[in-house]
C-alpha positions in Angstrom: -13.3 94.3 101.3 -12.0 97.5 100.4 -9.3 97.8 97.5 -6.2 99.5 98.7 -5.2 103.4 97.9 -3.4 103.6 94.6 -0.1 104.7 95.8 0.2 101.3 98.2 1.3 98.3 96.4 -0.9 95.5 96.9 2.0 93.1 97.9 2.7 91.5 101.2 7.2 91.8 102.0 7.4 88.4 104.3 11.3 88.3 105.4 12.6 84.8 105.1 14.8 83.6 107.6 18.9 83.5 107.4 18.8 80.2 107.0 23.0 79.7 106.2 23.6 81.8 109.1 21.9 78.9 111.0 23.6 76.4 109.1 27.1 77.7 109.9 26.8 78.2 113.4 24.2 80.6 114.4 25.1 84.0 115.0 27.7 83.8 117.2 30.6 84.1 114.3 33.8 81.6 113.8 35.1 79.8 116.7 38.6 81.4 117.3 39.9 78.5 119.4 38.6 76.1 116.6 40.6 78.2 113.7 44.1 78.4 116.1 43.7 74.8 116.2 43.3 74.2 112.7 45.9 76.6 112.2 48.1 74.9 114.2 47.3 71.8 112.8 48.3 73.0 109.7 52.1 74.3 110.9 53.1 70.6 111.9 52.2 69.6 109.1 54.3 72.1 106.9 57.5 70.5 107.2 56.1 67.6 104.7 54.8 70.3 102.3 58.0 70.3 100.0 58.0 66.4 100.1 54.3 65.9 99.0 54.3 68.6 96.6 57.1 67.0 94.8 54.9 64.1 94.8 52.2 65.6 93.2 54.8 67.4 90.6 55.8 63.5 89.9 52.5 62.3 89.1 52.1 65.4 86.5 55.1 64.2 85.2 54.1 60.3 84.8 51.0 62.4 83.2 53.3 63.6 80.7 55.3 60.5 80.0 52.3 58.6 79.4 51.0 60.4 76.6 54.8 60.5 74.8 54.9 57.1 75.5 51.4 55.9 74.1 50.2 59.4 72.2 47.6 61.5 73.2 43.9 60.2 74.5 40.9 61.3 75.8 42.2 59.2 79.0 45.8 60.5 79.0 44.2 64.1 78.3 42.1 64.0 81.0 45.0 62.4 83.8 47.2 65.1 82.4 44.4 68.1 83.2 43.8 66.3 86.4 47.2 66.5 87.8 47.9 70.4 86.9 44.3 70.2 88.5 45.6 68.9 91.7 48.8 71.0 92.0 46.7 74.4 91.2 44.9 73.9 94.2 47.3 72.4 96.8 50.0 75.4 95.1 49.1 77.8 97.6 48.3 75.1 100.2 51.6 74.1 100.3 53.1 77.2 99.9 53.8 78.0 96.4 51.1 80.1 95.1 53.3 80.3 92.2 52.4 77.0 91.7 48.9 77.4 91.7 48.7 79.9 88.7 50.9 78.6 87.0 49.0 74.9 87.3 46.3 77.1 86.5 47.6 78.3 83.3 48.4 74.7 82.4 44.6 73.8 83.1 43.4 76.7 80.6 45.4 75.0 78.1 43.8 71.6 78.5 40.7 72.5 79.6 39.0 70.6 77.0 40.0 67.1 77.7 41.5 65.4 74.9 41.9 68.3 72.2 44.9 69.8 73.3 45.8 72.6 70.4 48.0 71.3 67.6 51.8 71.7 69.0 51.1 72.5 72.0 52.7 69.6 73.8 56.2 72.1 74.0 53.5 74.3 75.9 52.5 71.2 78.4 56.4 70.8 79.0 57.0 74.1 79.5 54.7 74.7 82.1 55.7 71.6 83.7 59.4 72.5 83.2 58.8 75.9 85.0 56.8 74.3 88.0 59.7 71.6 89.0 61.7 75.1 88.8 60.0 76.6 91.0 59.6 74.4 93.3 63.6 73.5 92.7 64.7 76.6 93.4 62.3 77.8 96.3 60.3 80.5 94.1 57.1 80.7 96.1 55.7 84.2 95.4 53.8 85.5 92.4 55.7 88.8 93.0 58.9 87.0 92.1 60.4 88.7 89.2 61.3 85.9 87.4 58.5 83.6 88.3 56.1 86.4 87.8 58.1 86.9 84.7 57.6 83.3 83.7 54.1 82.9 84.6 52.9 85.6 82.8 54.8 84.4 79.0 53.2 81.3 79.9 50.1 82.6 80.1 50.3 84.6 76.9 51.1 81.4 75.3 48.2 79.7 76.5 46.4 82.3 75.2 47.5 82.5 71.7 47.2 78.7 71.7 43.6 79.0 73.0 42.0 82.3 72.2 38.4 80.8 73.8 40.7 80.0 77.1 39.5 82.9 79.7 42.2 84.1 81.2 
């Protein structure tokens, strides 16, 4: 067997198949009619949105009033972090984006579960304060000058209070 010239690599390139594209549904790209349906799945169900966000902002609260009520633990921690958890992602679902970061900002704060920084229970309310705002008064886009306003001081905050939170 001869060796091969120098300037040839002696590798073999085997493409592997697209396996995801497979997984996903082949080539032929997202079913329209599927997405209009989920879309309009989604638009009936809107008219709840205000009522089951409100929900969620009540369970943050219970959250809250838990841990005044009994102090902070890991367990109270970590049912606090879970509800800001919750209403950073359905925010935007539900249509308050606003929401969502500032949920998120809340979540940077008690990322750790059970050592929330020294004082920073103001912090928790003030977040929590700002979200029933919000919601309260119908401010549901980030470009909001007051909410963006608000957001933003919280998120300094949260950042002085936790230097090793990324922002």
């Amino acid at each position: 067997m001869s060796k091969p010239p120098v300037d040839q690599p002696d590798v073999e390139i085997i493409p592997a198949p697209n396996m995801l594209r497979l997984k996903v549904g082949g080539g032929g790209g997202i079913d329209l009619a599927a997405l209009a349906k989920a879309e309009a799945a989604l638009k009936s169900l809107s008219a709840n949105f205000g009522e089951w966000l409100n929900d969620e902002i009540s369970k943050l609260e219970a959250a809250r009033a838990e841990i005044q009520a009994n102090g902070l633990t890991q367990d109270s921690a970590k049912a606090l972090y879970l509800r800001a958890h919750d209403l950073k992602g359905l925010g935007s679902t539900y249509e308050f984006p606003l929401v969502s970061r500032i949920a998120g900002s809340l979540c940077k704060l008690l990322d750790d579960h059970g050592a929330i920084p020294t004082g920073a229970m103001k912090l928790v309310d003030a977040h929590i304060n700002t979200i029933k705002a919000v919601v309260r008064d119908g401010v549901k886009s980030e470009t909001h000058p007051v909410g963006a306003a608000l957001a933003a001081e919280l998120e300094g905050q949260v950042t002085r209070a936790r230097p090793d939170a990324a922002q």
